[in-house]
C-alpha positions as CSV (number, residue, x, y, z in Angstrom):
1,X,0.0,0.0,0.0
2,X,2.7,2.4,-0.6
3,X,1.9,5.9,-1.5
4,X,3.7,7.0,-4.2
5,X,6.5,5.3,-3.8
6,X,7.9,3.1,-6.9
7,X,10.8,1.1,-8.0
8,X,14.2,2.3,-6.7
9,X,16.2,5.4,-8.9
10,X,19.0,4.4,-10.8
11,X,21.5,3.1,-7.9
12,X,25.0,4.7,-8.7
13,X,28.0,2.4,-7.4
14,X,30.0,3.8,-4.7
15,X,34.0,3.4,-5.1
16,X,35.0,1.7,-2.2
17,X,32.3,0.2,-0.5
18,X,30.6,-3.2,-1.5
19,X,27.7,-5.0,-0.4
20,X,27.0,-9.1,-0.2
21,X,23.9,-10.5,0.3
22,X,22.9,-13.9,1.3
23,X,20.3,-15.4,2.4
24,X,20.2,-17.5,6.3
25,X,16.8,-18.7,6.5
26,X,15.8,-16.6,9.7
27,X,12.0,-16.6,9.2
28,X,11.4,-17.9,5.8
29,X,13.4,-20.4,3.8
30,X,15.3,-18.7,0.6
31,X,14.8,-15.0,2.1
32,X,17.5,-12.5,1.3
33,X,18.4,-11.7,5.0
34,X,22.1,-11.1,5.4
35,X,24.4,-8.5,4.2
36,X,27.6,-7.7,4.4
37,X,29.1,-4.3,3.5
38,X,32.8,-3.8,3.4
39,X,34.3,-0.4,3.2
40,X,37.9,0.4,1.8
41,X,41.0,0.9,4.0
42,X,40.9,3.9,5.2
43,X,37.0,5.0,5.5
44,X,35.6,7.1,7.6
45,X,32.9,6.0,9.3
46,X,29.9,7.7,11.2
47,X,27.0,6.5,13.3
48,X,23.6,7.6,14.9
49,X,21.4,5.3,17.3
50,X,18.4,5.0,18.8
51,X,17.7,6.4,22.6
52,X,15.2,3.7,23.4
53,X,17.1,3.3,27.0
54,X,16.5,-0.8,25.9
55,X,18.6,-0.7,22.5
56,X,19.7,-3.3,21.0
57,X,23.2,-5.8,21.7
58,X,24.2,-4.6,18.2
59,X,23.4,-0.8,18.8
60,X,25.5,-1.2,22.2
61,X,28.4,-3.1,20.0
62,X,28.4,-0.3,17.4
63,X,28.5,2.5,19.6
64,X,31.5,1.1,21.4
65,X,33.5,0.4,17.7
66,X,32.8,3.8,16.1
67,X,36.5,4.5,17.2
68,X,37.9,1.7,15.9
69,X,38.1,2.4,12.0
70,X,35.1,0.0,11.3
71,X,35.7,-2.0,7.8
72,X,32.6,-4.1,7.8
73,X,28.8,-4.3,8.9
74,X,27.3,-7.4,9.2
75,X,23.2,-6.7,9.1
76,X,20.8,-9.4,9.7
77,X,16.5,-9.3,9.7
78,X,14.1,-11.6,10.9
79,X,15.5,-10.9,14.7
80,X,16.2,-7.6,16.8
81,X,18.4,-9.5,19.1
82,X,17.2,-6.5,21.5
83,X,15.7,-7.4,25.3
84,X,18.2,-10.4,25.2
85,X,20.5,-9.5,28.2
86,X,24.1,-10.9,28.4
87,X,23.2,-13.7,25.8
88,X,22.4,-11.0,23.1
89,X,25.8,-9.2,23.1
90,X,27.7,-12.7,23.1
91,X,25.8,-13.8,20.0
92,X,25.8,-10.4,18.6
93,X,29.8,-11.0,19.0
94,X,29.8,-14.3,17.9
95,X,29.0,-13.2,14.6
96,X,31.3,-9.9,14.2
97,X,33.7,-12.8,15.6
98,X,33.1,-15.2,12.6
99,X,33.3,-12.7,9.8
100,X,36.4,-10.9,11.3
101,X,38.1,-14.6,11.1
102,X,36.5,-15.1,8.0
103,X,38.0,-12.0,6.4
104,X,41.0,-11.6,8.9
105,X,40.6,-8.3,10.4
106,X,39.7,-7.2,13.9
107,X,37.0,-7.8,15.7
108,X,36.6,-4.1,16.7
109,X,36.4,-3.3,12.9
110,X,33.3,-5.1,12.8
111,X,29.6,-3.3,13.2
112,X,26.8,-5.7,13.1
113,X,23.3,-4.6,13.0
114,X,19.3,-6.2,13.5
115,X,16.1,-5.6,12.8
116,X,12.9,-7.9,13.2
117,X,11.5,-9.5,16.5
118,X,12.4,-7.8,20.0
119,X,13.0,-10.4,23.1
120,X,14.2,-13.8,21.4
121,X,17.5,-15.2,20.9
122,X,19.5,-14.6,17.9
123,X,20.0,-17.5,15.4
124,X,23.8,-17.1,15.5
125,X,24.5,-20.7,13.6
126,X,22.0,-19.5,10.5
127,X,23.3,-16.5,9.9
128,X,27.3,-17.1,10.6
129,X,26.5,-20.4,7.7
130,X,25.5,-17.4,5.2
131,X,28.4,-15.2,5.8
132,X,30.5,-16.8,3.4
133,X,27.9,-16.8,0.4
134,X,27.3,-13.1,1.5
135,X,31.2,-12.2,1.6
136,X,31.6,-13.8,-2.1
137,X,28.6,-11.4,-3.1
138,X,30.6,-8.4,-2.3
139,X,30.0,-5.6,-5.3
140,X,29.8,-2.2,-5.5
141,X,26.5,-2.5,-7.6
142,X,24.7,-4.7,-4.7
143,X,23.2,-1.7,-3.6
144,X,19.6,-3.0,-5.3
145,X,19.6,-6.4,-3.4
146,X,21.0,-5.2,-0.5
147,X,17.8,-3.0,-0.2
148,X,16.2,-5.9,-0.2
149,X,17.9,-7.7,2.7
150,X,17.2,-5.1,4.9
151,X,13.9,-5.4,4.5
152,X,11.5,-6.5,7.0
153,X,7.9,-5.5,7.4
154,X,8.2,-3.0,4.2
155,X,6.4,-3.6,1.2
156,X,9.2,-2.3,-1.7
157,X,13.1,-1.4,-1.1
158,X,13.9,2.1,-0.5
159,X,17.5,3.7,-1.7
160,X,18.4,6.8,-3.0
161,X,21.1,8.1,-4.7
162,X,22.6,11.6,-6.2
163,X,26.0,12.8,-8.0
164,X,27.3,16.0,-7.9
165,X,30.5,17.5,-9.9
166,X,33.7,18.9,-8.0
167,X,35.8,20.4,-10.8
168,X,36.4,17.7,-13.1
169,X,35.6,15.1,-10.3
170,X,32.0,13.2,-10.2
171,X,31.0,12.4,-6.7
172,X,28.2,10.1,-5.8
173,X,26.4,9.9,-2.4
174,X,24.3,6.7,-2.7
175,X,22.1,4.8,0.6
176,X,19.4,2.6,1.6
177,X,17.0,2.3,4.1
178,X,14.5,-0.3,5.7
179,X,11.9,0.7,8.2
180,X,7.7,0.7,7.7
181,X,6.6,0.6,11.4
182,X,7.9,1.3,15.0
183,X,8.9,4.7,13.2
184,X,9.7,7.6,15.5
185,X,13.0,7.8,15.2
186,X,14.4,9.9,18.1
187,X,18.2,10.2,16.5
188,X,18.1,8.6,13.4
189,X,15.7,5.8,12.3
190,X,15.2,2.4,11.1
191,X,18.4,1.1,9.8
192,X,19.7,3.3,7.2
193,X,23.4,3.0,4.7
194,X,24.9,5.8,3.2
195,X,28.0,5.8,1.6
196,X,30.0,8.5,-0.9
197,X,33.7,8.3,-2.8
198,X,34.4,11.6,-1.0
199,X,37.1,11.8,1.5
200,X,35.8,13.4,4.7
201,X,37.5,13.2,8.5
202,X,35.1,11.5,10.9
203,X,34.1,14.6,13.2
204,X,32.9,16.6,10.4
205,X,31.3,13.2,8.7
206,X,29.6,12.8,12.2
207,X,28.7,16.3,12.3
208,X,27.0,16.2,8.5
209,X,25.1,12.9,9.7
210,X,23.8,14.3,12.7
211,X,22.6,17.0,10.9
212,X,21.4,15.0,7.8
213,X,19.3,13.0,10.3
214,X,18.0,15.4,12.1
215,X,16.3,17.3,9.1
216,X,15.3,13.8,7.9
217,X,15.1,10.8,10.2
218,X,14.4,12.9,12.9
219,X,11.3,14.6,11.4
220,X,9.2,11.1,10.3
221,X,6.9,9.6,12.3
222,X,4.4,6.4,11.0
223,X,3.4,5.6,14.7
224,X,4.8,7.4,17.5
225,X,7.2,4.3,18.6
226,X,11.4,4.3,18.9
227,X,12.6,1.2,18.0
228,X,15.1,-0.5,20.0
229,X,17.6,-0.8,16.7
230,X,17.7,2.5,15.0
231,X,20.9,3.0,13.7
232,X,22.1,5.0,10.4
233,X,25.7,4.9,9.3
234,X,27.4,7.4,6.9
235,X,30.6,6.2,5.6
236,X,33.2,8.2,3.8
237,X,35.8,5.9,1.3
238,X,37.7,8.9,0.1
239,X,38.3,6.9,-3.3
240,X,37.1,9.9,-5.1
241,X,40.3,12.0,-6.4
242,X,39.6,15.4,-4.3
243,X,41.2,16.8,-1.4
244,X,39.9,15.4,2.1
245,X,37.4,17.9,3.7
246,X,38.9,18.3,7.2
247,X,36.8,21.6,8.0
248,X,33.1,21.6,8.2
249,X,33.5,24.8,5.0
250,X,34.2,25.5,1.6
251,X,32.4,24.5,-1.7
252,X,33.4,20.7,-1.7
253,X,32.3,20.5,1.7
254,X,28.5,22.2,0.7
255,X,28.2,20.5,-1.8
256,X,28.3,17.5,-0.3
257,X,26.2,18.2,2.7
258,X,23.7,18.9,0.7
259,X,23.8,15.9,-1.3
260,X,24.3,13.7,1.9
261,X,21.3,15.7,3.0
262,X,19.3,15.4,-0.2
263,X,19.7,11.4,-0.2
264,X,18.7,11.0,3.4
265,X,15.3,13.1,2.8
266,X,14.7,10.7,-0.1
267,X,15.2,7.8,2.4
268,X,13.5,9.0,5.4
269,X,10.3,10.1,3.2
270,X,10.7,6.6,1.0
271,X,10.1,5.4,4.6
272,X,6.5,7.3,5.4
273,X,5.3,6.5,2.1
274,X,5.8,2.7,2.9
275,X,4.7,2.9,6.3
276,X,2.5,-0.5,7.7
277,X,-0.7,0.3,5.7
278,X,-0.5,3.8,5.2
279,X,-2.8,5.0,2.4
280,X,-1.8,9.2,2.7
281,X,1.5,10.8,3.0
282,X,1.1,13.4,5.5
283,X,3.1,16.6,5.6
284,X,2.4,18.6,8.6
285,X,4.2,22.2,8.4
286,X,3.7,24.3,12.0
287,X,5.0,28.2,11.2
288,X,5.2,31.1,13.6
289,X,6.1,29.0,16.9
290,X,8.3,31.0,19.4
291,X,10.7,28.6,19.2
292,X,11.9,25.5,17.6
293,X,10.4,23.0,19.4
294,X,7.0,24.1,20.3
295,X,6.6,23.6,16.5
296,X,7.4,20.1,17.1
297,X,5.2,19.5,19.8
298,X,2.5,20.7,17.9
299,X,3.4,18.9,14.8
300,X,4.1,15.5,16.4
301,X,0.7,16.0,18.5
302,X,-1.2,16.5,15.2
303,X,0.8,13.4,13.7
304,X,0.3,11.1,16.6
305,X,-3.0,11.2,17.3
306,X,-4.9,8.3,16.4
307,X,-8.1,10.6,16.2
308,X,-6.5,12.4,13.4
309,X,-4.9,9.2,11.6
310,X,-8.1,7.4,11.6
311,X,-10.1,10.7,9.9
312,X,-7.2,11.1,7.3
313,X,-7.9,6.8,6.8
314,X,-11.5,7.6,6.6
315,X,-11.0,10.7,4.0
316,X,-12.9,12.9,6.7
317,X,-11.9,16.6,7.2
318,X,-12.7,16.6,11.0
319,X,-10.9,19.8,11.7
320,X,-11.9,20.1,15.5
321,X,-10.0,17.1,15.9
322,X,-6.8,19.1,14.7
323,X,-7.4,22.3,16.7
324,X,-8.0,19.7,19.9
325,X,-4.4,18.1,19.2
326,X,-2.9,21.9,19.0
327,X,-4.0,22.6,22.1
328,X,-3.0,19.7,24.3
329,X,0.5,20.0,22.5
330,X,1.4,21.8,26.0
331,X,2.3,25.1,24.4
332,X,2.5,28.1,27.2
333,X,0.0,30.9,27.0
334,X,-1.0,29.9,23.4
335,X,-3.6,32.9,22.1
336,X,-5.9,30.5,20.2
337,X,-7.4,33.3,18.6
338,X,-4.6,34.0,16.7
339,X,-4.7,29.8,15.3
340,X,-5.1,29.5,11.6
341,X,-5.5,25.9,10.0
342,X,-4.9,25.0,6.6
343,X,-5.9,21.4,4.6
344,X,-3.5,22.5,1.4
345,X,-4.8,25.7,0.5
346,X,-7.7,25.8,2.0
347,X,-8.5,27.4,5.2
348,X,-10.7,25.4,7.6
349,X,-9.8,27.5,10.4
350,X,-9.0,31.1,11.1
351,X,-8.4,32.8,14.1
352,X,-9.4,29.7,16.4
353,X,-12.8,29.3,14.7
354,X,-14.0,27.7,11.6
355,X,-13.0,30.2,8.3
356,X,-15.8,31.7,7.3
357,X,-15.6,30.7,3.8
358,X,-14.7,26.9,4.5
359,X,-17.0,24.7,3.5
360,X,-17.1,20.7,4.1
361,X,-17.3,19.7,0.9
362,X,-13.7,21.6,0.3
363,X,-12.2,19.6,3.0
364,X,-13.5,16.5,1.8
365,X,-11.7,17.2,-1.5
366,X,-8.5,17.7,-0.1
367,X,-8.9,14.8,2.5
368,X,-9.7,12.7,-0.7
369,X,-6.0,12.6,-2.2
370,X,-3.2,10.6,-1.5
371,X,-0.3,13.5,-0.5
372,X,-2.3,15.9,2.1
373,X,-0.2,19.2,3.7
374,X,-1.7,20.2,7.3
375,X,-0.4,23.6,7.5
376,X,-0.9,25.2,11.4
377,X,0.0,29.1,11.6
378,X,0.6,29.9,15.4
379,X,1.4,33.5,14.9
380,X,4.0,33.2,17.6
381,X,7.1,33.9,16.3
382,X,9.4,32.7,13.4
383,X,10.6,29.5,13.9
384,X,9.4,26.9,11.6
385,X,9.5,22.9,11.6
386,X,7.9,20.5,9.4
387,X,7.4,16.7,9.8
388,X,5.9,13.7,7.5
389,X,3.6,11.0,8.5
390,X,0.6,8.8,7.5
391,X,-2.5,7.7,8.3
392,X,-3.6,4.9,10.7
393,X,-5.5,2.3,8.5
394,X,-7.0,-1.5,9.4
395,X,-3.9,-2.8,7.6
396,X,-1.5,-1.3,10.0
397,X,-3.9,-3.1,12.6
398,X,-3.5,-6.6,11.0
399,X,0.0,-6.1,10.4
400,X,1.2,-5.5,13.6
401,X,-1.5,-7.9,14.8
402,X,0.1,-10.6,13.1
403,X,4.0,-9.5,13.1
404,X,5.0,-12.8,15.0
405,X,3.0,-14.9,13.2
């Protein structure tokens, strides 16, 4: 039930980093659910991670390795290996273990990652048996498949990928993303790849990935909940023949923020727009807050509310509901006089009350289409925020219903 969202853009290869998949048998016989990605000598490497205070063995493993020149990420689905205690980080090890013999390298260079069911065991045999099929995958044009291994509960691979020109040079900036439900990411989101050619220190690659996720990962929301295994790694291989950006300025270095940033938006929307059976991609734009995070407390208050989700399911321009969410968002001394309410262009509400000119059957128009902009003027100040979400269908219902089954 994806809205909007189609087959993946053209994938450009990025030099120095390759991708394996293979398939371990985790929840289904013959499912793509290992990957492998290697990244050249000398890569950096940056990291964001969930704040769920219960992440994940992995998550804990990868934090603790982002010093240690990482060279390759071993990702499994089917199994979170989160909620597993002692147990979890042993396994979680045991793998790292068995691909750093396998390809004789540390096992601090090793990053592994999960995503699937919370609280059980990981199958540590099944997936260290596919580690050598994944290993002799390894290609810098895997990034197609590899989309596909990540996948769990989503309906269609998500990637994105953009190249920009440095003098005579061609840089790319390529990535991939899986995540559909327990989406609110609260750092970065889901599990999330991005790789470019460019050569970039690891403070200012960290510093471009936190921002990148903030604008992007940071600003999605399918149904309120942090998963335990958010992570989203940005990896530098500095195969591309320009100077190495050391300084977080110049052209090179905006040029390719932007790009970073451009691909990650791509990915974190790809992500809404194949949210557990969302049927509208919601964009909900708060202006004139007094500062930046009222906006978001407003926004996220209009996006979570199952009130809301249900009536953008049910095409049903229930506006009150809206107002209702705006003021239980918690904002201090808010003049709700001064509230203006938009479905796309059309005002449904102007200075607290109905607009006088609204009628129902414009709302219903607007309510009818699959892309729908909440726009909420608080005439408070300048700040601005924006966030995208979807609706709340019986399909996300059955899904998550039936996720273990």
């Amino acid at each position: 039930m994806a809205v909007g969202l189609g087959d993946l853009p053209k994938m450009h290869p990025v030099a120095g980093f390759e991708l394996g998949i293979a398939s371990a048998g985790i929840k289904a016989v013959g499912r793509r659910d290992v990957v492998v990605m290697r990244c050249a000598e000398g890569s950096s490497v940056a990291g964001v991670y969930t704040q769920n205070a219960f992440c994940a063995a992995p998550v804990i493993l990868c934090k603790q390795r982002m010093q240690s020149a990482p060279r390759y990420l071993v990702v499994n689905t089917g199994n979170a290996n989160a909620a597993t205690g002692d147990l979890g980080l042993q396994a979680a090890n045991a793998v790292c273990q068995q691909l750093a013999d396998l390809v004789g390298c540390p096992l601090q260079q090793v990053l592994p990652f999960s995503t699937g069911v919370i609280g059980e065991q990981l199958p540590v045999e099944k997936i260290t048996a596919a580690l050598p099929a994944a290993l002799a995958d390894l290609r810098e044009d895997n990034w197609a498949l590899a989309a596909e291994g990540i996948m769990t509960t989503d309906t269609l691979p998500k990637g994105a990928s953009v190249q920009f020109q440095h003098g005579e040079v061609t840089l790319t900036v390529t990535g991939i993303s899986k995540g559909a439900g327990m989406i609110r990411p609260n750092m970065a989101t889901m599990l999330g790849y991005i790789a470019t050619d460019a050569a970039v220190s690891q403070e200012v690659l960290q510093n471009i990935l936190h921002d990148a996720a903030n604008k992007s990962f940071n600003r999605i929301t399918i149904d309120g909940d942090t998963s335990t295994n958010d992570s989203c790694i940005l990896v530098a291989t500095g195969q591309a023949a320009v100077a190495t950006i050391t300084e977080p300025q110049g052209e090179l270095y905006e040029a390719l923020r932007e790009a970073i940033n451009q691909v990650a938006m791509q990915l974190a929307q790809a992500i809404v727009r194949d949210g557990e059976g969302a049927t509208k991609f919601v964009t909900v734009q708060v202006h004139g807050g007094a500062h930046q995070q009222e906006c978001l407390d407003v926004a996220y208050a209009v996006a979570h509310s199952p009130l809301i989700k249900t009536a953008l399911f049910a095409s049903d321009p229930n506006w009150g509901r809206i107002v209702a969410a705006i003021g239980y968002a918690g904002i201090k001394d808010l003049d709700t006089e001064q509230v203006n309410v938009y479905l796309d262009d059309v005002c449904i509400v102007a200075h607290g009350g109905r607009a006088q000119a609204y009628t129902e059957e414009q709302g219903a128009a607007v309510m009818q289409q699959a892309e729908i902009l909440i726009r909420i003027e608080l005439e408070r100040g300048s700040c601005h925020e924006t966030i995208w979400t979807t609706d709340l269908s019986h399909e996300y219902v059955r899904i998550n219903a039936e996720y273990r089954s």
